[in-house]
C-alpha positions in Angstrom: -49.3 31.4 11.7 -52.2 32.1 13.8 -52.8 36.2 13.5 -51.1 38.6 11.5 -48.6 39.6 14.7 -47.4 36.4 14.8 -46.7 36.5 11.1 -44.6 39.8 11.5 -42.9 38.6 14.6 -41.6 35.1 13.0 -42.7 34.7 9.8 -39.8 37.7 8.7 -37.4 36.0 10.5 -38.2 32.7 9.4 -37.4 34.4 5.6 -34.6 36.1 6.9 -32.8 33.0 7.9 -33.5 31.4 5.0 -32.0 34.0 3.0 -28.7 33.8 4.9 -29.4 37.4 7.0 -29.6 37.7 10.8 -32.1 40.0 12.1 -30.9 42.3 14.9 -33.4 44.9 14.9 -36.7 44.9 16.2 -39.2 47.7 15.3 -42.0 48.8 18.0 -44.6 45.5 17.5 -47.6 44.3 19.4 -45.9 41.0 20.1 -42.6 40.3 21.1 -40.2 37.2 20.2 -40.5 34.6 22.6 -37.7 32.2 23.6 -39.3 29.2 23.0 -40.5 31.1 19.7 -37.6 31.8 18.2 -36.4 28.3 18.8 -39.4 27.2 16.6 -38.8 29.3 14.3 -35.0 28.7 13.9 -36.0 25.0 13.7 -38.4 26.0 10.9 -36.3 27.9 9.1 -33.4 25.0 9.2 -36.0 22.5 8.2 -37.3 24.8 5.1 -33.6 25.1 4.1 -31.9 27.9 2.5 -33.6 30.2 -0.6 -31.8 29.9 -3.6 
């Protein structure tokens, strides 16, 4: 992660995922989800595998 923004952006999502929960809202943030983003962070989250 690179700046706190980045860490709210994906980092939650990457836990999310992990945890089994999809996340469909987005609150007002400085940086928006990018495509290629998301894919990364999908591919992260696959890699880390689930949270027991």
């Amino acid at each position: 992660m690179q700046s706190l923004d980045t860490l709210i952006c994906y980092g939650k999502r990457i836990a999310a995922w992990r945890m089994g929960i999809d996340v469909d809202h987005e609150r007002d943030v400085k940086l928006a989800p990018s495509r290629f983003g998301l894919e990364a962070a999908r591919r992260f989250a696959r890699q880390l595998g689930p949270l027991a």
